[in-house]
Biopython code that builds the backbone (N, CA, C, O; Angstrom):
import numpy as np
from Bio.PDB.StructureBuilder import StructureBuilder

atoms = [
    (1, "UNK", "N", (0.838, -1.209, 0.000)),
    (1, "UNK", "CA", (0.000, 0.000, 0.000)),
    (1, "UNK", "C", (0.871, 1.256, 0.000)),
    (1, "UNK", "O", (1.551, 1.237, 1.026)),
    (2, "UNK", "N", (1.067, 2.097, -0.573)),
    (2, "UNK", "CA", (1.454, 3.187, -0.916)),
    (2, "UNK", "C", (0.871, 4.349, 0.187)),
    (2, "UNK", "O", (-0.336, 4.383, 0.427)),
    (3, "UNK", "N", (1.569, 5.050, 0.670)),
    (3, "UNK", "CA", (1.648, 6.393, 1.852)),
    (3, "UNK", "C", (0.578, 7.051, 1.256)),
    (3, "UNK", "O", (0.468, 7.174, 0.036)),
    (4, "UNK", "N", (-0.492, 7.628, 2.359)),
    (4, "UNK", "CA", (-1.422, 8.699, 1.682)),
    (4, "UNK", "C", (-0.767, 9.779, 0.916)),
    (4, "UNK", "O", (-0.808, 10.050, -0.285)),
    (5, "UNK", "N", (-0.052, 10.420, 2.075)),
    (5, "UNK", "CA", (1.010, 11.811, 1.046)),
    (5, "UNK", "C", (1.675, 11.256, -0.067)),
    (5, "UNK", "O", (2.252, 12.096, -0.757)),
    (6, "UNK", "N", (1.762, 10.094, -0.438)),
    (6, "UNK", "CA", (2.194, 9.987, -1.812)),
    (6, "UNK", "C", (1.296, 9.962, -2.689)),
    (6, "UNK", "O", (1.495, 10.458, -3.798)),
    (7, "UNK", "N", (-0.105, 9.255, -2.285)),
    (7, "UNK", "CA", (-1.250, 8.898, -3.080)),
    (7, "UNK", "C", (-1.859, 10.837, -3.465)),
    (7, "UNK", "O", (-2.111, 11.179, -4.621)),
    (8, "UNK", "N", (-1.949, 11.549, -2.600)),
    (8, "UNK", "CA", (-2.370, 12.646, -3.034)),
    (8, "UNK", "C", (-1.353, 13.609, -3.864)),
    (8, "UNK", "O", (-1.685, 14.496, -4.650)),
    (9, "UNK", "N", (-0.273, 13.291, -3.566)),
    (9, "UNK", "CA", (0.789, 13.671, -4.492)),
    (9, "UNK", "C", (0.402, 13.276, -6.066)),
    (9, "UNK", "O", (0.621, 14.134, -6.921)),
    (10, "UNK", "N", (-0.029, 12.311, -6.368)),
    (10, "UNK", "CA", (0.490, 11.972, -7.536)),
    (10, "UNK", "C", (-1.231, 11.884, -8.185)),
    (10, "UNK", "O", (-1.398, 11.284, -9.247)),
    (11, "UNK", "N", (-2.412, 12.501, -7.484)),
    (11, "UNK", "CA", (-3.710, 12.601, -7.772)),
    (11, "UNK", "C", (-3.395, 14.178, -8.142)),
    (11, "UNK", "O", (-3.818, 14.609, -9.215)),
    (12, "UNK", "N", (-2.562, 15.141, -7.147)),
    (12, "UNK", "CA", (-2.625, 16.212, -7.285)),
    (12, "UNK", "C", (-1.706, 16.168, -8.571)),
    (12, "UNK", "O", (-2.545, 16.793, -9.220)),
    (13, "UNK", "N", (-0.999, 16.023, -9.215)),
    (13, "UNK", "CA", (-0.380, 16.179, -10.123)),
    (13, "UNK", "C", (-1.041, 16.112, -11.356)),
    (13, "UNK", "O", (-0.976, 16.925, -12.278)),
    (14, "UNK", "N", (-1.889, 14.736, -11.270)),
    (14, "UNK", "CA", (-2.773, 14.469, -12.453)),
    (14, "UNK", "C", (-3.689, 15.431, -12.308)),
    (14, "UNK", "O", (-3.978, 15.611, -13.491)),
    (15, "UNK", "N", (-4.143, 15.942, -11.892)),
    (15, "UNK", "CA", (-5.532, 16.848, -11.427)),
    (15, "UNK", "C", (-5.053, 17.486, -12.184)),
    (15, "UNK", "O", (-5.394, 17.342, -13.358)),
    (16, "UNK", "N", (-3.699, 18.817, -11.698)),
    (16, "UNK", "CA", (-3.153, 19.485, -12.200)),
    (16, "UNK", "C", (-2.841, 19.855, -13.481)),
    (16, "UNK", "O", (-2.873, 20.979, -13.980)),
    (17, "UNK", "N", (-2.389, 18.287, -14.205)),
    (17, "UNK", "CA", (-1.867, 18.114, -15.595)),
    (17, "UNK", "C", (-3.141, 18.108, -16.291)),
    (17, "UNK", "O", (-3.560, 18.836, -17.191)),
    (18, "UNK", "N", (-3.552, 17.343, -15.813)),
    (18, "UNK", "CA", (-5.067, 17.499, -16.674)),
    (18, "UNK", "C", (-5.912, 18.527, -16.734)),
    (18, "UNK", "O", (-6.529, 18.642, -17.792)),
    (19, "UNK", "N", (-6.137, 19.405, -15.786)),
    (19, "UNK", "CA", (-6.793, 20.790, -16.065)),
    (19, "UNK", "C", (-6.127, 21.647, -17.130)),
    (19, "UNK", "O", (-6.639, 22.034, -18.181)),
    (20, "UNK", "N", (-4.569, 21.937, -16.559)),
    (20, "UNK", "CA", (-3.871, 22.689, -17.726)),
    (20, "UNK", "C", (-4.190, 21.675, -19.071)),
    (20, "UNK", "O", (-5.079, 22.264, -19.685)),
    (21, "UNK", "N", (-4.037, 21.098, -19.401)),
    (21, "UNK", "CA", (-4.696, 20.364, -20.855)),
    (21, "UNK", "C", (-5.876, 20.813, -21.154)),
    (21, "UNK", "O", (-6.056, 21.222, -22.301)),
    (22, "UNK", "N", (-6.772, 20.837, -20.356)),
    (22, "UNK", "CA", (-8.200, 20.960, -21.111)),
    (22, "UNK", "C", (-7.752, 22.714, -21.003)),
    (22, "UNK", "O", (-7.569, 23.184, -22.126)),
    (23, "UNK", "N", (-7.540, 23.798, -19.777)),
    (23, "UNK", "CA", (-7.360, 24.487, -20.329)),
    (23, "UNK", "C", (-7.416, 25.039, -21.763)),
    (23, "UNK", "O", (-8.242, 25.551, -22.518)),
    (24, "UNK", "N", (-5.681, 24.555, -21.758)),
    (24, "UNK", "CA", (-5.331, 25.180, -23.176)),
    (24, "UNK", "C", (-6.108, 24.434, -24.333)),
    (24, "UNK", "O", (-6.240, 25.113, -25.352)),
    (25, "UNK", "N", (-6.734, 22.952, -24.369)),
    (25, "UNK", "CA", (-7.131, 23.120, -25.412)),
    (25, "UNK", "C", (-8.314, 23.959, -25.665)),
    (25, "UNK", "O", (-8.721, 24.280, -26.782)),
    (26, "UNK", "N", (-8.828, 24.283, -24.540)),
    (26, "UNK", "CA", (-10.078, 25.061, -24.948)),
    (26, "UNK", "C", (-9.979, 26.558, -25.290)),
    (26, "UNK", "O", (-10.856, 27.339, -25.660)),
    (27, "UNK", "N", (-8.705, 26.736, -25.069)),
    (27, "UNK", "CA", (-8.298, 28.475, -25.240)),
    (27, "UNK", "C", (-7.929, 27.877, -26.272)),
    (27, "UNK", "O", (-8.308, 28.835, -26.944)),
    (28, "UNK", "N", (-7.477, 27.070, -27.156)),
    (28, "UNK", "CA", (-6.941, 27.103, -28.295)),
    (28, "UNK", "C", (-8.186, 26.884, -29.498)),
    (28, "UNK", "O", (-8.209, 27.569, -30.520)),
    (29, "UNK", "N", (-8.931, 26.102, -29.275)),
    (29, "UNK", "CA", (-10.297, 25.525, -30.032)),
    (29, "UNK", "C", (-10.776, 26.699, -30.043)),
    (29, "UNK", "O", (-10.846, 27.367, -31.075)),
    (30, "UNK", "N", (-11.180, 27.115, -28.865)),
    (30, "UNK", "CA", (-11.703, 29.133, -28.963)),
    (30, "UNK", "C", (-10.939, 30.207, -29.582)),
    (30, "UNK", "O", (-11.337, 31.348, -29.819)),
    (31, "UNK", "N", (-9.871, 29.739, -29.800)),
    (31, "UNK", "CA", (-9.284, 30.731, -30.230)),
    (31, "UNK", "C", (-9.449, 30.458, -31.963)),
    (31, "UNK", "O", (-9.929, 31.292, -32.732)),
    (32, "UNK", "N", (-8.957, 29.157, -32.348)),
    (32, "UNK", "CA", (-9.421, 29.495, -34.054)),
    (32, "UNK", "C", (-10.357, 28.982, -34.341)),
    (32, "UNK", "O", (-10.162, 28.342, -35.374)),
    (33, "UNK", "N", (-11.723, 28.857, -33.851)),
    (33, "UNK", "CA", (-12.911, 28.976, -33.507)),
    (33, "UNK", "C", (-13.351, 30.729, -33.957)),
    (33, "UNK", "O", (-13.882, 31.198, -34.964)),
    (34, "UNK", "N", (-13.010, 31.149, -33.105)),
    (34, "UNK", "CA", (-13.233, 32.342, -32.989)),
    (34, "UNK", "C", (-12.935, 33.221, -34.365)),
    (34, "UNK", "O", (-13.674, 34.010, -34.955)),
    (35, "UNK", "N", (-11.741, 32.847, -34.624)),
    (35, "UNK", "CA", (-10.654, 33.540, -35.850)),
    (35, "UNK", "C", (-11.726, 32.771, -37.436)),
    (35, "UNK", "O", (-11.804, 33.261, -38.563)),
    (36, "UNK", "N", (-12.219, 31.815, -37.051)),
    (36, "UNK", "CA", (-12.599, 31.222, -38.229)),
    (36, "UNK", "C", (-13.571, 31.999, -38.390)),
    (36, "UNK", "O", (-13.761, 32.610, -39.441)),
    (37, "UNK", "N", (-14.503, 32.097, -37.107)),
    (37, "UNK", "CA", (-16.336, 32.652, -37.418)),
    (37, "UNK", "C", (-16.242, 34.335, -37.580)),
    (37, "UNK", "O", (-17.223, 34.929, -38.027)),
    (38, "UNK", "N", (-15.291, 34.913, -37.282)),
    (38, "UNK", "CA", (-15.128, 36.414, -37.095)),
    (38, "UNK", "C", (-14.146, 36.863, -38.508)),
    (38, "UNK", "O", (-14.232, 38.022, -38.913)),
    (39, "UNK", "N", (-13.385, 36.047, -39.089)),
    (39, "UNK", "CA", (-12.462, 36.562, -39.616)),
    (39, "UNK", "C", (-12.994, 37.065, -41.228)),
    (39, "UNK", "O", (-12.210, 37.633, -41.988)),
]
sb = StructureBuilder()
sb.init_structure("model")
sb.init_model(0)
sb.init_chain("A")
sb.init_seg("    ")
for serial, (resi, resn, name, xyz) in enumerate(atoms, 1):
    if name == "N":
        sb.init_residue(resn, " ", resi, " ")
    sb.init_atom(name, np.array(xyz, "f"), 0.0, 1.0, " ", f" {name:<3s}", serial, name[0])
structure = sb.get_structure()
C-alpha cells in the first residue's frame, strides 16, 4: 500500500496536468474557432 502523502501527491499532479490540458485546449479551439467565425 502506498503512503497517503504519496497517493495525493500523484492525484494532485494528475488533477493538475489534466486541467492545464483541457485548459489550453479550450483556449486554443476558442481561439481558431473564434478567428474562423469572425475573420
Amino acid at each position: 500500500m502506498m503512503e497517503p502523502r504519496g497517493n495525493y501527491v500523484i492525484v494532485g499532479v494528475f488533477v493538475f496536468v489534466l486541467g492545464a490540458v483541457a485548459v489550453g485546449m479550450v483556449l486554443w479551439l476558442g481561439k481558431s474557432d473564434y478567428r474562423g467565425a469572425y475573420d
